[in-house]
N, C-alpha and C positions, 0 to 999 in steps of 0.2 A: 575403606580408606583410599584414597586418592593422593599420591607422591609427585609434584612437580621434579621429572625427570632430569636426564642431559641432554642440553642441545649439543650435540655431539661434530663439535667443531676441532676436535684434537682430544690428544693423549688427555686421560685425566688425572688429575691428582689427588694428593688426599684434599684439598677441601672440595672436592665435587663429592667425596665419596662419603663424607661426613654423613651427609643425609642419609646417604643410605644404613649406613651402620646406626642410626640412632631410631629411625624409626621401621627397623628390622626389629629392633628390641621391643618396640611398642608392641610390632604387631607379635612377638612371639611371647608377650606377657600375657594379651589380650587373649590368644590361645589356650596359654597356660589355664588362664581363668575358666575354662570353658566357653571362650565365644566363637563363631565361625566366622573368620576373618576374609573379606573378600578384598584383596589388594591390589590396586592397578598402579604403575608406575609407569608413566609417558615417554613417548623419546623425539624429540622435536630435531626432529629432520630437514628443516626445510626453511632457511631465515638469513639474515642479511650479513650476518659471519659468516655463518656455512657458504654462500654462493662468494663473501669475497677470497675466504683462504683457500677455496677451490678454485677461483679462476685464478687466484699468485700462484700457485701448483701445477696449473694448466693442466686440470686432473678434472672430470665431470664431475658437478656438484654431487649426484647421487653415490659417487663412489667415494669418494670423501666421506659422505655423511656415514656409509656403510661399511666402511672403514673403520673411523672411529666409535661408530657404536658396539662393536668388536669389542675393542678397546677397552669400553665401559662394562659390556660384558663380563671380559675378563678378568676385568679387577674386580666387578663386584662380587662372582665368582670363586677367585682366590682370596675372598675375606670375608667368606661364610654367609654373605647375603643373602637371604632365600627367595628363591626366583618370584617374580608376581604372579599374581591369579591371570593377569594381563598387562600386556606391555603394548599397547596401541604405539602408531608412528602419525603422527597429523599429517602427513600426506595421504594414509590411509584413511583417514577422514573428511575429506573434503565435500563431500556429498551432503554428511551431518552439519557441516559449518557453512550451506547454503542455505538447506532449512533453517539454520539458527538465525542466521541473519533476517533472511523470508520474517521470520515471526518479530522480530525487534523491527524492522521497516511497517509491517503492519500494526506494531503497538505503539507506534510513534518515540520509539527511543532510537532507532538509527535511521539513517538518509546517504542516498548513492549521488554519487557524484566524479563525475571525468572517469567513469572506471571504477573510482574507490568508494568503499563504503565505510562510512564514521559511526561512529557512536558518538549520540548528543549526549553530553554529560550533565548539559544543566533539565536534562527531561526528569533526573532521577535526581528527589531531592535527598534519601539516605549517601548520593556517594561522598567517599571518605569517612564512612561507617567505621572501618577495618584499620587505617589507617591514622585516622583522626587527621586528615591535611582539611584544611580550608579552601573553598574551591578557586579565592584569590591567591593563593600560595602552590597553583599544583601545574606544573610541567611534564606531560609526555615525554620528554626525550627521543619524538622519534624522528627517523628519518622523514624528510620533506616529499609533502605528499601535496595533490591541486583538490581545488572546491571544499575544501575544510573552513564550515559557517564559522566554528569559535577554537580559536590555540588548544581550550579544555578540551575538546574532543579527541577521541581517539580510534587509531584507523582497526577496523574490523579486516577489509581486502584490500589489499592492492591491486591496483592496475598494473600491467604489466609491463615490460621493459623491456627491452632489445636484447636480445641475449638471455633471457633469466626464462627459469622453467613457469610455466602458466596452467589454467586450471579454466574450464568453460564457466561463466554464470550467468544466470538473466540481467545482470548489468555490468559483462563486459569479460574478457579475458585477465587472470592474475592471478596471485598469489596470496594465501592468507597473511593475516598479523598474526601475533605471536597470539596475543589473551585469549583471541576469538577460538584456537585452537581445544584448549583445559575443556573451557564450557563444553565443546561439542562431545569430547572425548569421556570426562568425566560423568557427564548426565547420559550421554548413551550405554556407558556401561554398568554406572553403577544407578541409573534411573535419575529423575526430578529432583529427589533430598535426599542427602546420604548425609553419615556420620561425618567422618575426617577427614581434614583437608590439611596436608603437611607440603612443608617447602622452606627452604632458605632464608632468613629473617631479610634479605635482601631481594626477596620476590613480594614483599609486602604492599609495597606500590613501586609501579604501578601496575604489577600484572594480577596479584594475589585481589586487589581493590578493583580492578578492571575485571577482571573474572565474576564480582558478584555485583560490577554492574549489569554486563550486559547478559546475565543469566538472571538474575532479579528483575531486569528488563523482559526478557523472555517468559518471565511467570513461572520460573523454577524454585525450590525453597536453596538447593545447592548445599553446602556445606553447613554443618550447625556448628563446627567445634574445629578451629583452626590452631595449627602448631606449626611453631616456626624454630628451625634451629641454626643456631649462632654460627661464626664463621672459624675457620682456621685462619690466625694469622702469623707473619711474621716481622718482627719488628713492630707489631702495634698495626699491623694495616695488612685488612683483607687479603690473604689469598689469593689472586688472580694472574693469568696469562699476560694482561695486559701489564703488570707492575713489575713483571720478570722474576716474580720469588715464589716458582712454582715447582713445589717437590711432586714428582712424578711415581706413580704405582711403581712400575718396574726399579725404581731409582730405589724406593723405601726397601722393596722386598731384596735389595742387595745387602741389608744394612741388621735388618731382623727379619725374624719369620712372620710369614700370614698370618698368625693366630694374635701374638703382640702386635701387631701394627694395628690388628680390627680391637683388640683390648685399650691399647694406649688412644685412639682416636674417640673411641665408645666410650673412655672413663670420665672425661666430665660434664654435666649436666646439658641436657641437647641443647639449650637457652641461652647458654654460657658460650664466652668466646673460648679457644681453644688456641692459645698462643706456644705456637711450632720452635721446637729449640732439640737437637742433637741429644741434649742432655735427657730431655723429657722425655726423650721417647727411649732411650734405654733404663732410662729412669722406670718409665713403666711395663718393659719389657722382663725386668728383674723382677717388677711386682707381679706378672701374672707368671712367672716361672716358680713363684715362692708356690704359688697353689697348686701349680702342675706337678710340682715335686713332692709336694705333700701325698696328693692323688695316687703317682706314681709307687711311690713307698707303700701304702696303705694297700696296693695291689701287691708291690711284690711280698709283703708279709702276710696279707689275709684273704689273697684270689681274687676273684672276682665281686666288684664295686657297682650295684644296681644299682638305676638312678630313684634318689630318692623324694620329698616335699623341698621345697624352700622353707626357709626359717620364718618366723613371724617377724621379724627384723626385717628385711632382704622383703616381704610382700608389704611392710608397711612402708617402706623408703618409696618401690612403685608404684603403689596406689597413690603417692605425694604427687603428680606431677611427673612421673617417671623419673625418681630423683639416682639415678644410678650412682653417684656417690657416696650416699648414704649406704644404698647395695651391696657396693662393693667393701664395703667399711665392715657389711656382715658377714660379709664371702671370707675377708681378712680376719674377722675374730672366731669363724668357725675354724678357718685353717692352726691358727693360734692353740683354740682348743684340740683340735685334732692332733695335733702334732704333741701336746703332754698328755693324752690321751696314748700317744704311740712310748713317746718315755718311760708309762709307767707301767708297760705293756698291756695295757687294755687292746687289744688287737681288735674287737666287736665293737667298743664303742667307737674307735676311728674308724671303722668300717662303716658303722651310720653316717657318722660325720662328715665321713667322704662322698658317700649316696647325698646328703643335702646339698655338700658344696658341688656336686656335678648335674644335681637340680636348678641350683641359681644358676653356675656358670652356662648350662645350656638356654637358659632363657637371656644371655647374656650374648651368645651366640661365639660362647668360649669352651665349651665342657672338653679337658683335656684329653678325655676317651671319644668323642667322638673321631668318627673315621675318618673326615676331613681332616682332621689335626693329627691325628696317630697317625696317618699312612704316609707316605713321603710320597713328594714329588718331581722330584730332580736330584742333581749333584748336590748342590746348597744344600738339601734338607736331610740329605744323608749323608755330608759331612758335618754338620751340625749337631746332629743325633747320634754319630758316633763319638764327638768332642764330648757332647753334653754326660754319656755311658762314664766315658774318663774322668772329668772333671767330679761328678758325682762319688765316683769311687774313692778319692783322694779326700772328698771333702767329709765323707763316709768314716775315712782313718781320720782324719782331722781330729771329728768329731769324739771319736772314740779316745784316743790321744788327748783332748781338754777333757773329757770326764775323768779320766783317769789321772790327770793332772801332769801329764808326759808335755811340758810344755817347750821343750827341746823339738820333742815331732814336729808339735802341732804350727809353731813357729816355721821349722822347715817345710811342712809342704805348705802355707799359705807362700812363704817366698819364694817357692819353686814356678809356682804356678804367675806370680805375678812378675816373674822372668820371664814367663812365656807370653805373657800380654796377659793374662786373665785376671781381672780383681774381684777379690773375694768381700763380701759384705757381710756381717753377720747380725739376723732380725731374730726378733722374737721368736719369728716361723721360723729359726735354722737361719743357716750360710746356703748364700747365693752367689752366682757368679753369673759375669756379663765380662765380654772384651773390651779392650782397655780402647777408646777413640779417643782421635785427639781434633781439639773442634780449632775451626778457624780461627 
């Protein structure tokens, strides 16, 4: 599998990190199944943001880029992402992205010019395979470059520029383009033809289209099975730095924990858009708390909870197209049953119950025992985790108070508690609680 990275131009947010959480899960299904997963995820270091928010910084472009790839790090990191087989940098490829050119110059699909080297588009008559544009209807978007035979075309190198970092080649001193970068990275690592080719539904053209041109031009077979996943938006419109409605990792994990934030971003289908609302994401911080609780119980009444199969539900939703809603629908009616399973004190059959649901949820790249997520990490998560001890306790007598029909209690500690800011919900799986936010 091959993952169109970050250009690591600043802080990220959740919609950079989408990607990563949705095809984390692919790759830890593909696992699950028995396959040996070789995963590379790129970090594009080196492009026409990067050199301009580095030079408004008055900060060398390389440390900016290195900077923020930190950054990226980090977050992906704190939300369970599991590191790549390889993480190349296209600066550390430039050597590969000579020969690649070398070979498209000699198969007649590229031509150098003033420095730069284009890719003829109309050499290749599959492009807009990927994308389905018409080659009358298709715009580069790039920056202004010299000796470009047709607008179609697009730049493989640049020449270079006064101030901007540069690179030796047989026609000239510069800089790569963005697409030339995939191809060289991609097929050096993972060979000629490889299986998956994942990215952004907004790398589709022109990089994801550009990608198998000039790699099809080169006589490589390149990706056979591409996946694209939808955007975070808010208000109806993209995710991005540039629109100003960018929620930030650190911002998020002031708000909920790591585990819900990669749950709530991970819940709905990679395909799908993913529209950001205050609400939704406690919304769905309460839903994977329902299961953690469940989890939690089921340990402290019957020890230790081995992990066990995923359900036939939960593998038939994945093998759909990786339909994680569906998934998660089974995750939700195992906790369901698990939980009158606990009522009617079957202690062994929730003890299965709970080994399946910490089979899905770790292919989920959620399992509420895992040590990422059990272990704390700061102040936040160990006052959280002692709030959470409280609250459970209360909602514990709650609980015991409506069976018994003591509805004087049970009334008082729900209102006790939503005096203190905490609102109680009460689901099928039991009563939940989440703090009371108040949205713009």
């Amino acid at each position: 599998m091959y993952l169109c990275g970050a250009t690591v131009q600043g802080v990220p947010h959740i919609g950079h990190v989408r990607s990563g959480i949705a095809f984390d899960v692919l790759r830890r299904w593909l696992a699950y199944r028995g396959l040996d997963v070789l995963f590379v995820r790129n970090v594009t270091d080196i492009d026409d943001k990067i050199l301009r928010k580095a030079a408004d910084a008055d900060r060398p472009w390389w440390e900016w880029a290195a900077t923020h790839e930190r950054e990226f790090t980090q977050a992906y990191d704190a939300l369970g992402v599991l590191p790549p087989s390889a993480e190349p940098r296209a600066t550390g490829f430039i050597t590969q992205m000579v020969t690649y050119m070398e070979r498209l110059i000699d198969r007649g699909h590229a031509y150098a010019a003033d420095g730069n080297v284009y890719f003829d588009v109309r050499s290749l008559p599959e492009y807009g395979s990927l994308s389905g544009h018409k080659l009358e209807d298709v715009h580069q978007g790039e920056s202004a470059g010299t000796g470009k035979r047709d607008p179609l075309d697009f730049t493989l190198w640049k020449a270079a520029k006064p101030g901007e970092p540069s690179w030796p080649t047989p026609w000239g001193v510069g800089r790569p383009g963005w697409h030339l970068e995939c191809s060289a990275m991609a097929t050096s690592l993972l060979g000629a033809e490889f299986d998956i080719h994942c990215g952004g539904m907004d790398l589709i053209f022109p990089h994801h289209e550009n990608e198998i041109a000039q790699s099809h031009g080169a006589g490589d077979g390149f990706a056979q099975y591409w996946l694209h996943n939808g955007w975070v938006t808010m208000s109806g419109e993209k995710m991005s730095k540039s629109l100003g409605n960018v929620v930030s990792i650190p911002v998020m994990l002031q708000q909920v924990r790591p585990v819900e934030l990669r749950y709530y971003l991970g819940s709905a289908h990679y395909r799908s858009m993913l529209e950001y609302s205050d609400k939704a994401l406690h919304e769905a911080a309460a839903g994977y708390r329902r299961i953690e609780s469940f989890v939690h119980r089921v340990v402290d009444r019957a020890g230790d909870v081995p992990v066990g199969e995923v359900t036939d539900e939960f593998a038939a939703a994945l093998d759909d197209d990786l339909g994680v809603p569906a998934a998660l629908a089974a995750v939700h009616n195992a906790v369901r049953e698990g939980n009158t399973a606990l009522e009617a004190g079957d202690g062994e059959r929730a003890r299965a119950i709970a080994g399946q649901i910490r089979a899905m949820t770790a292919v989920l790249g959620t399992d509420p025992l895992d040590p990422q997520w059990s272990s704390t990490s700061g102040a936040d998560d160990d006052a959280h985790a002692a709030l959470d001890v409280l609250i459970k306790a209360e909602l514990d007598r709650r609980a015991q108070a409506r069976a018994a029909k003591d509805w004087a209690v049970a009334d008082e500690v729900r209102d006790r508690l939503a005096r203190a800011g905490i609102e109680v919900t009460d689901t099928p799986d039991g009563a939940t609680w989440a703090l009371n936010s108040k949205e713009d």
